[in-house]
N, C-alpha and C positions, 0 to 999 in steps of 0.2 A: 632531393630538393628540400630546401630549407625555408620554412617562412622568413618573409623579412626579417629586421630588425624591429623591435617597435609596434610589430604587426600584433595588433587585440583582435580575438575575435570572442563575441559575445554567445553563450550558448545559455540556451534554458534548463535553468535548476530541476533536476530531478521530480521535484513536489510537484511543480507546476506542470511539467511534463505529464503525470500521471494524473492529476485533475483533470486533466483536458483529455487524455485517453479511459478515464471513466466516463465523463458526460457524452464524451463520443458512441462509448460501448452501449451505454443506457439508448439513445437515442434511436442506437438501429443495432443489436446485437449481432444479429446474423452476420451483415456484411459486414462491421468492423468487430469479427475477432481477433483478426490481428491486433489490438489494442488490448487485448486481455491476456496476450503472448506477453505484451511488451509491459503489462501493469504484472504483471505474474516473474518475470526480472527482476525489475526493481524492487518488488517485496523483498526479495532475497537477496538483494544487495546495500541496498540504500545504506547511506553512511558506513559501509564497510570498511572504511578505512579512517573513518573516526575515533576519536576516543569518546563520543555519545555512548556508544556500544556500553559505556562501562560505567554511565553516568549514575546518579541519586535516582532519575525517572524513572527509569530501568530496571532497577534494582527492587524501587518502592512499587514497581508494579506486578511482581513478585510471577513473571511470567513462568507459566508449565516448564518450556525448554527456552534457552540462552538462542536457540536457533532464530527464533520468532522476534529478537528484537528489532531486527531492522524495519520487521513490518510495524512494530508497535510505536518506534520512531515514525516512520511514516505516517501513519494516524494523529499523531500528535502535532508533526507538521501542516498535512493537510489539514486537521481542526482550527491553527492559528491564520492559515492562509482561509480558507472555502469563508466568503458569503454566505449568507442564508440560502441565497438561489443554489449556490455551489454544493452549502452544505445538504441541501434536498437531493441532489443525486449522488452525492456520495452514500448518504444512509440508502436510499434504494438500493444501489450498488451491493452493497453491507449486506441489506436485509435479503437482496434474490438471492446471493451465494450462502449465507446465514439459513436459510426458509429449506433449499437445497438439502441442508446438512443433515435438518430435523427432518425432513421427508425420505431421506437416505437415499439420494440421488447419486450417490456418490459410489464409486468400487471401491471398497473399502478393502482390498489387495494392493492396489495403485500406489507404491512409496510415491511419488511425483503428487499425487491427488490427496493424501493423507497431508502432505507438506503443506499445498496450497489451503487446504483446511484451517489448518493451523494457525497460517501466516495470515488472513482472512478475519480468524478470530484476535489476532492481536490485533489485526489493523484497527478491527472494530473496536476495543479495548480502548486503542488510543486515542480513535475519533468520538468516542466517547467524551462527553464535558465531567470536567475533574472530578465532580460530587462522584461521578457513576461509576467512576475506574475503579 
């Protein structure tokens, strides 16, 4: 089957998508991890098929691995989009999985868990304001 002809259908941008599955996670972790499955995605994707990937930001942000850019994109998106209210649980967000890192909550055998680490630290990078990148 074929959509119509003419037929739009409107879907939500990535960015926004993942703000609203941070606020969510923040709000009740336990019963929405599924939102930390679907924010742990898109880190690894996001603009994947951009030429972003290969931009001045990118480059001047002189990331550890080429892997992590998607997420440091994303950071820098969510930074232009998040309100103040928004931007208060992004940085929570940030800061539990960040606080995690240094209390070494993590298996640090885990390739999957080492990834998300990473991709976490750029995000924060990104969501960072310019002065602090």
């Amino acid at each position: 089957m074929h959509p119509a002809e003419g037929l739009r259908i409107r879907v939500v941008p990535p960015v926004v998508t993942v703000l609203l599955k941070i606020i969510a996670y923040m709000e009740d972790p336990y019963r929405r991890a599924k939102d930390l499955q679907d924010i742990c995605v898109v880190l690894a994707r996001y603009e994947a098929q951009s030429d972003r990937l290969f931009s001045d930001a990118v480059f001047d942000a002189e990331l550890p691995d080429f892997e992590v850019a998607n997420a440091f994109l994303l950071g820098l998106d969510l930074r232009a989009l998040a309100t103040n209210d928004d931007a208060t649980y992004v940085k929570e967000f940030l800061e539990h999985f960040l606080k995690q890192e240094e209390e070494r909550h993590f298996d640090e055998e885990d390739f999957s868990t080492k990834a998300f680490r990473s991709q976490i630290r750029a995000l924060n990078r990104g969501f960072a304001p310019r002065s602090e990148r």
